[in-house]
Residue frames as a rotation matrix with the C-alpha (Angstrom) as fourth column:
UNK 1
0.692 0.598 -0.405 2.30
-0.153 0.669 0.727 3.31
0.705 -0.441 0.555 -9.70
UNK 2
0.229 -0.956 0.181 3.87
-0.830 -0.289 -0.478 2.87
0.509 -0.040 -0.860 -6.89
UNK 3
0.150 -0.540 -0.828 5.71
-0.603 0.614 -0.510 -0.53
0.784 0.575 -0.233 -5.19
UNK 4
-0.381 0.267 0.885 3.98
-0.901 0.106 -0.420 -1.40
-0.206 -0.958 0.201 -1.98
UNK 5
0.501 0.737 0.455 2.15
-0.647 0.667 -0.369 -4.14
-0.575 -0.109 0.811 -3.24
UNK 6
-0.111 -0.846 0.521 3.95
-0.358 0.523 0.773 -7.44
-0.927 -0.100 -0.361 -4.57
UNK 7
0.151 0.678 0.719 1.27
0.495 0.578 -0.649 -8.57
-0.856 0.454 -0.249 -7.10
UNK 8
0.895 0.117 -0.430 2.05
-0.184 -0.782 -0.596 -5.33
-0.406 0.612 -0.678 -9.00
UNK 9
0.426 -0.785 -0.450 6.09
-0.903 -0.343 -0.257 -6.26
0.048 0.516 -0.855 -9.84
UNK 10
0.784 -0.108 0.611 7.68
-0.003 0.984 0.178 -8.99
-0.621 -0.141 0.771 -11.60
UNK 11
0.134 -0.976 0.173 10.67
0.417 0.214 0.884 -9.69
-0.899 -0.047 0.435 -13.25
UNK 12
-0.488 0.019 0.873 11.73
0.871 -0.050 0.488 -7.67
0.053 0.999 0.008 -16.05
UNK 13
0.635 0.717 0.289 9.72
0.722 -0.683 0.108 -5.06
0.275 0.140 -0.951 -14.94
UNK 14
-0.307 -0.568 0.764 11.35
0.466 -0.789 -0.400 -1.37
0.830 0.233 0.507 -15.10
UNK 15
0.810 0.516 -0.278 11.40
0.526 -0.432 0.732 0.35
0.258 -0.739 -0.622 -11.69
UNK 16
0.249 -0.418 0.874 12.58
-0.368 -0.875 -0.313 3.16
0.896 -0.244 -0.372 -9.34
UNK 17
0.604 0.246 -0.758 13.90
0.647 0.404 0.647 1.77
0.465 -0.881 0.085 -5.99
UNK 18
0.477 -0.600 0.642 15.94
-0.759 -0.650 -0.044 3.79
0.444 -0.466 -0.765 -2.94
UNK 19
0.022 -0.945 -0.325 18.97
0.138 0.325 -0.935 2.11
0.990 -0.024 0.138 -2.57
UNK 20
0.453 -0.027 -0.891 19.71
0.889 0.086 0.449 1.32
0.064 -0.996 0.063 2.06
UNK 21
-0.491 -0.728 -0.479 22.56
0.771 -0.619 0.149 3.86
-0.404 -0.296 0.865 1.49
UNK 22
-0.908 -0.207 0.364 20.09
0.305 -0.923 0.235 6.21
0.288 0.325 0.901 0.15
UNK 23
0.028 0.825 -0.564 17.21
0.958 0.139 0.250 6.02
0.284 -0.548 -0.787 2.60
UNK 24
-0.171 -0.046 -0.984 18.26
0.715 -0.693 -0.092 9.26
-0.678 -0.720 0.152 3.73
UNK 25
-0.580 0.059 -0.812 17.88
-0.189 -0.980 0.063 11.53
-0.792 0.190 0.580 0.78
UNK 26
0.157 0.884 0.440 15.63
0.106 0.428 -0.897 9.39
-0.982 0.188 -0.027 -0.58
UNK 27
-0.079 -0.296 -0.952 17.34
-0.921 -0.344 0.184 9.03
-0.382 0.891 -0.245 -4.42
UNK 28
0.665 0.740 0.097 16.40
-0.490 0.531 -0.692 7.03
-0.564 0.413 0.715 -6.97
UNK 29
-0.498 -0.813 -0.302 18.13
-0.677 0.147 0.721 4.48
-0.542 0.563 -0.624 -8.77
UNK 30
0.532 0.781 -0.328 16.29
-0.820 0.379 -0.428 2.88
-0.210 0.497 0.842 -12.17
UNK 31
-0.757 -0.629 -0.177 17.10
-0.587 0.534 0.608 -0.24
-0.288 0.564 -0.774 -13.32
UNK 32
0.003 0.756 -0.654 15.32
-0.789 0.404 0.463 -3.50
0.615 0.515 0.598 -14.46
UNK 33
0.344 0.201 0.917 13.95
-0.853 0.475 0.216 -6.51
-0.392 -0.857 0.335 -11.64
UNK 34
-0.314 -0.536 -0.784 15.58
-0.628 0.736 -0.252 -9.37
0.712 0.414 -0.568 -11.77
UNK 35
-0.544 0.272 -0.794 14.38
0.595 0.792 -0.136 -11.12
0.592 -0.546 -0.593 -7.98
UNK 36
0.026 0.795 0.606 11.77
-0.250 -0.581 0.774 -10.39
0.968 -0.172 0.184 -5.69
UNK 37
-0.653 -0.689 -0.314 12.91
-0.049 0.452 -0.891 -10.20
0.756 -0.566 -0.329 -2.08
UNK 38
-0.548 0.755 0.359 10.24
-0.773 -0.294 -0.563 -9.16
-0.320 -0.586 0.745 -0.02
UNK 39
-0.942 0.332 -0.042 8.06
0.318 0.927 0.199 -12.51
0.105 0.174 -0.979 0.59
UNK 40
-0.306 0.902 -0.304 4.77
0.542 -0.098 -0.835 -10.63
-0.783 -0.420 -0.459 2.04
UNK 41
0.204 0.562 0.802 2.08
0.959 0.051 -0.280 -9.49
-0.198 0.826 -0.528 -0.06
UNK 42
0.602 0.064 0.796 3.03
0.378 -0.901 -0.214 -5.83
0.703 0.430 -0.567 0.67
UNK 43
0.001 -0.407 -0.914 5.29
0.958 -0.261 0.118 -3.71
-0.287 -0.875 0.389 2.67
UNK 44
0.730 0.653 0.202 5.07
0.675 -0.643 -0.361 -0.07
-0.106 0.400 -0.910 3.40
UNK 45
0.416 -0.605 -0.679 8.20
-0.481 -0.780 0.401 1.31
-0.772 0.159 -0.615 2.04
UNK 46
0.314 0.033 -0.949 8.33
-0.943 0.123 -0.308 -0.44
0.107 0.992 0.070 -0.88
UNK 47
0.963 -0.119 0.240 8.81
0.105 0.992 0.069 -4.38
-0.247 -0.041 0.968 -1.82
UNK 48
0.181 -0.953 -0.245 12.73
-0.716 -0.298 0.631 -4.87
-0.674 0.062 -0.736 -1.75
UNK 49
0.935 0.194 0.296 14.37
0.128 0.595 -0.794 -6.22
-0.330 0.780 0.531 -5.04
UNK 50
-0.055 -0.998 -0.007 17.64
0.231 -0.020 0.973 -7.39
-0.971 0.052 0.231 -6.66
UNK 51
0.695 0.261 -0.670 18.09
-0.371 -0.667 -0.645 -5.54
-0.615 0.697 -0.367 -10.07
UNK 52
0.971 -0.225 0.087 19.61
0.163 0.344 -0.925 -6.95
0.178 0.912 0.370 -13.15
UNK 53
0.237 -0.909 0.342 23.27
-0.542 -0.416 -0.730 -4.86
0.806 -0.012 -0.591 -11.76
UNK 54
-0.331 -0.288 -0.899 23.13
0.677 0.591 -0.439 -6.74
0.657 -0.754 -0.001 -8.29
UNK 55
-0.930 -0.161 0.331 21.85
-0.141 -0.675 -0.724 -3.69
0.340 -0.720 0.605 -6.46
UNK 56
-0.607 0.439 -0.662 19.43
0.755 0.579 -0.308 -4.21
0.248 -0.687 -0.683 -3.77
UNK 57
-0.973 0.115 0.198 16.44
-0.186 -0.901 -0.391 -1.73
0.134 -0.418 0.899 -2.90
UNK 58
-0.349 0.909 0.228 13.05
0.679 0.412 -0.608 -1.03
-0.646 -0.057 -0.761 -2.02
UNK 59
-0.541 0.256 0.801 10.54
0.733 -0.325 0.598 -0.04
0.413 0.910 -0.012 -5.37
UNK 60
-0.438 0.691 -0.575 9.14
0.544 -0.305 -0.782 2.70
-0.716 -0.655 -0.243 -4.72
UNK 61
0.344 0.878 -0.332 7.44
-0.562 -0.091 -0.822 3.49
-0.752 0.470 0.462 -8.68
UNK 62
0.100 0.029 0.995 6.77
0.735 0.672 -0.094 0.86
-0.671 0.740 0.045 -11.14
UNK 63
-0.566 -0.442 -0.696 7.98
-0.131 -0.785 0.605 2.89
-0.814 0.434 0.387 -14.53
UNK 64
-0.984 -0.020 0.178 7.20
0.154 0.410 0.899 0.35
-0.091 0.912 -0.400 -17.09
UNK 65
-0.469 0.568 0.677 3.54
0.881 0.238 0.410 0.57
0.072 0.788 -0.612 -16.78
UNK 66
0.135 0.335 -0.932 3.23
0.017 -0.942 -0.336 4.32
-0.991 0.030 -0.132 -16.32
UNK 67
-0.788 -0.246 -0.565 5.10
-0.515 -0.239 0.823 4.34
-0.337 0.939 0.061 -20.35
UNK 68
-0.768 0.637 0.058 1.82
0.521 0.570 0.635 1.40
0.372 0.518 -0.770 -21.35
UNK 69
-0.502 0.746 0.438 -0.84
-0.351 -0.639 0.685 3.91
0.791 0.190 0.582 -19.89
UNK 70
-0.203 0.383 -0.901 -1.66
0.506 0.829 0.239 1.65
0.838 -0.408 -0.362 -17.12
């Protein structure tokens, strides 16, 4: 799933996000959500979030509920 859409990711939830300093080669870094920065309902390059480590990105796939079948 992927992390345009705000309704879809809340705290705790496992995700993929690209990291500012990796906008260019467009790598992934997993972790678990901790805040939800992005106020609008959606944005198209992914809702930006602060992960459990402090690192800052936009989601761009929601892990946890690909592993629940969702």
């Amino acid at each position: 799933m992927n992390g345009q859409q705000r309704i879809n990711i809340s705290p705790g939830l496992e995700v993929d996000i690209v990291l500012k300093k990796d906008q260019r080669t467009g790598k992934l870094t997993r972790g678990i959500v901790k805040d939800i920065l992005t106020n609008s309902p959606s944005h198209p390059h992914g809702i930006k979030v602060r992960l459990q480590d402090g690192q800052v990105g936009r989601v761009q796939y929601i892990v946890q509920n690909e592993k629940r079948g969702k």
